[in-house]
C-alpha positions in Angstrom: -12.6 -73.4 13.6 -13.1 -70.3 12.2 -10.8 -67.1 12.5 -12.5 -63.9 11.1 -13.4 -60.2 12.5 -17.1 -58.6 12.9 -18.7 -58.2 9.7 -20.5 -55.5 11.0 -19.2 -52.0 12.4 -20.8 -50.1 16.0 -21.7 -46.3 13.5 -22.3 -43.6 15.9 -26.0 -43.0 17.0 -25.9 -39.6 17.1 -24.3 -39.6 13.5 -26.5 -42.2 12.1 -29.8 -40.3 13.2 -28.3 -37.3 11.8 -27.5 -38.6 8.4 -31.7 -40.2 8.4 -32.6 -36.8 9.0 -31.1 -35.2 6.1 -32.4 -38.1 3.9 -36.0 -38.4 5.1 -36.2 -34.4 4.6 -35.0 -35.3 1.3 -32.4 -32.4 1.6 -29.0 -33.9 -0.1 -26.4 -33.7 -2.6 -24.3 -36.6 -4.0 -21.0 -35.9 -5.5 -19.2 -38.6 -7.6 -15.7 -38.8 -7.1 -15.2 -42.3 -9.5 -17.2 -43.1 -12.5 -17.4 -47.2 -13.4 -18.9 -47.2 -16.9 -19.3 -50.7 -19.2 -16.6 -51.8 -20.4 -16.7 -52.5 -24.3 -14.3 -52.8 -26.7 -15.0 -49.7 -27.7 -13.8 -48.0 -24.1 -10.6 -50.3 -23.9 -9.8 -48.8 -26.9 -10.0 -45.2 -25.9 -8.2 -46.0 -22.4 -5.6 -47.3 -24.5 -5.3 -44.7 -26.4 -4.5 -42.3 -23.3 -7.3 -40.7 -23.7 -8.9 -40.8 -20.2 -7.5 -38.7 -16.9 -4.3 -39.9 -15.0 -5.1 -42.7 -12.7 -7.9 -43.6 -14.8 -8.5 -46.7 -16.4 -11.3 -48.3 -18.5 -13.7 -49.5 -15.6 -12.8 -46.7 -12.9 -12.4 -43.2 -13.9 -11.3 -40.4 -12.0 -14.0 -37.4 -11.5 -12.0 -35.2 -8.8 -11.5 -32.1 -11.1 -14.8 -32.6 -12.9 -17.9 -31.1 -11.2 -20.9 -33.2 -11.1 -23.6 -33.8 -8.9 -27.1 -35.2 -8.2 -29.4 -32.8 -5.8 -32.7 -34.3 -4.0 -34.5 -31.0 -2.5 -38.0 -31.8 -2.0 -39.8 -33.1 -4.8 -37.1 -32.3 -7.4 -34.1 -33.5 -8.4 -31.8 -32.1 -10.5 -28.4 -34.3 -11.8 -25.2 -33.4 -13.9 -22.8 -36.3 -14.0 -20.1 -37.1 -17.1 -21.0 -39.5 -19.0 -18.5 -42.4 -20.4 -19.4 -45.5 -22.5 -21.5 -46.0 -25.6 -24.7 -44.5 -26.9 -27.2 -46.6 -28.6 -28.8 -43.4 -30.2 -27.3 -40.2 -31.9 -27.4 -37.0 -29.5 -28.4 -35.0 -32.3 -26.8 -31.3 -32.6 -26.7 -29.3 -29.2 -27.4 -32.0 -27.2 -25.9 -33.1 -23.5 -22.8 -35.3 -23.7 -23.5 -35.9 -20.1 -25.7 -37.0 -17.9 -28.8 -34.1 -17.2 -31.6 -33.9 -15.5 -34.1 -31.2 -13.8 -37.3 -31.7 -12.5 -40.0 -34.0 -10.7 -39.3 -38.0 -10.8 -42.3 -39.7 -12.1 -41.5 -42.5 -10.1 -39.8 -42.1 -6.2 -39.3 -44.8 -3.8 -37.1 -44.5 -0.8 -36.5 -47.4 1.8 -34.1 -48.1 4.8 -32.0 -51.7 4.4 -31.4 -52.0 8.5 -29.8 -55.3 7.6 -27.3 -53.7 5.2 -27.5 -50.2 6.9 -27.9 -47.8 3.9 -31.0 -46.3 2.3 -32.1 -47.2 -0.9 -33.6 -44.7 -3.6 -34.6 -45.5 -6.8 -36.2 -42.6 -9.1 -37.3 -42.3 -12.7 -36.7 -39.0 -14.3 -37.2 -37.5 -18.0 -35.3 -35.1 -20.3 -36.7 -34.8 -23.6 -36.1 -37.7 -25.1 -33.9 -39.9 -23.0 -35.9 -41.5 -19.5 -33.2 -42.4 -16.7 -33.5 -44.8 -14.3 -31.8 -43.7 -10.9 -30.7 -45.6 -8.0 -28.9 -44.3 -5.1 -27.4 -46.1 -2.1 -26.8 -43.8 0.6 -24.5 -45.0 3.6 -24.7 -44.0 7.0 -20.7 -43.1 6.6 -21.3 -40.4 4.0 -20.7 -42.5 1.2 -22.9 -43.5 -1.8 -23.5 -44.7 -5.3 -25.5 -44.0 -7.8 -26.3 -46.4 -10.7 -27.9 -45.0 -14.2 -29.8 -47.0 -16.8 -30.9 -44.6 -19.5 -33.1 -45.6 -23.0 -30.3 -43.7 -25.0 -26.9 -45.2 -23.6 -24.8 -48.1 -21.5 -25.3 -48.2 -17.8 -22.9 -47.0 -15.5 -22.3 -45.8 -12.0 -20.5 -43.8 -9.8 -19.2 -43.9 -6.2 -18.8 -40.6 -4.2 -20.1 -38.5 -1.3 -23.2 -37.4 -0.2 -23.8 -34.4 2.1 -26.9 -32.3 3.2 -27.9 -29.1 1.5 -29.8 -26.2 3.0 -30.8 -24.7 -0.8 -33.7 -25.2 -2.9 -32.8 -26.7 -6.5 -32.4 -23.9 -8.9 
């Protein structure tokens, strides 16, 4: 014999078709409120050093007093998010220390996991140099993450919020 709960919890139907709406008008706004870079030797070393935000640590970072955001409106996406962890090539002078991007993806795909219950994004986007590979999983529950692979740096992802906007990108 077995003894364990319901893997899977009743979501609201009116909330649920609500939150597809939002999504399939492509009309949202994520906003991270942990960042989980790689850990390397190199990041132990700065969390050890104090360096990061209290209640931070080398694989979970605290983002609540650092604005970020990634914005589907339409076609266009726009995306600011803090970056931690190693990059394989020099920024150069003037360059972004974070995460940025503004524009049209070159690639977009968008399906609905029913089994898991989330939507699942995935999106390529360019700035200058650097290409970013995007993926989003979008809960039903208002919670998501995002995962970004870039050509310049580590991977790393974030877990946050997402929430409809009415506004175009600017």
């Amino acid at each position: 014999m077995n003894c364990g709960g319901t893997s899977k919890v009743a979501q609201d139907s009116e909330a649920v078709a609500f939150f597809t709406s939002f999504v399939d008008e492509k009309s949202f706004e994520f906003v991270a409120n942990r960042a989980h870079p790689m850990v390397t030797q190199s990041l132990n070393s700065v969390a050890n050093s104090g360096l990061l935000p209290p209640g931070s640590n080398a694989g979970a970072i605290d983002l609540i007093a650092n604005p970020n955001f990634v914005k589907v409106f339409g076609d266009s996406i726009s995306g600011s998010l803090p970056f931690y962890g190693e990059r394989q090539f020099g920024a150069g002078y003037n360059a972004n220390t974070g995460i940025e991007f503004k524009g049209i993806p070159t690639a977009y795909e968008q399906t609905y996991n029913a089994e898991k219950e989330r939507f699942e994004i995935d999106f390529q986007i360019s700035e200058k140099t650097e290409v970013f590979q995007v993926s989003l999983m979008l809960f039903s529950n208002k919670s998501a993450t995002v995962s970004v692979t870039s050509t310049h740096r580590n991977s790393i992802r974030y877990t946050g919020n997402v929430e409809t906007i009415k506004t175009p990108i600017e």
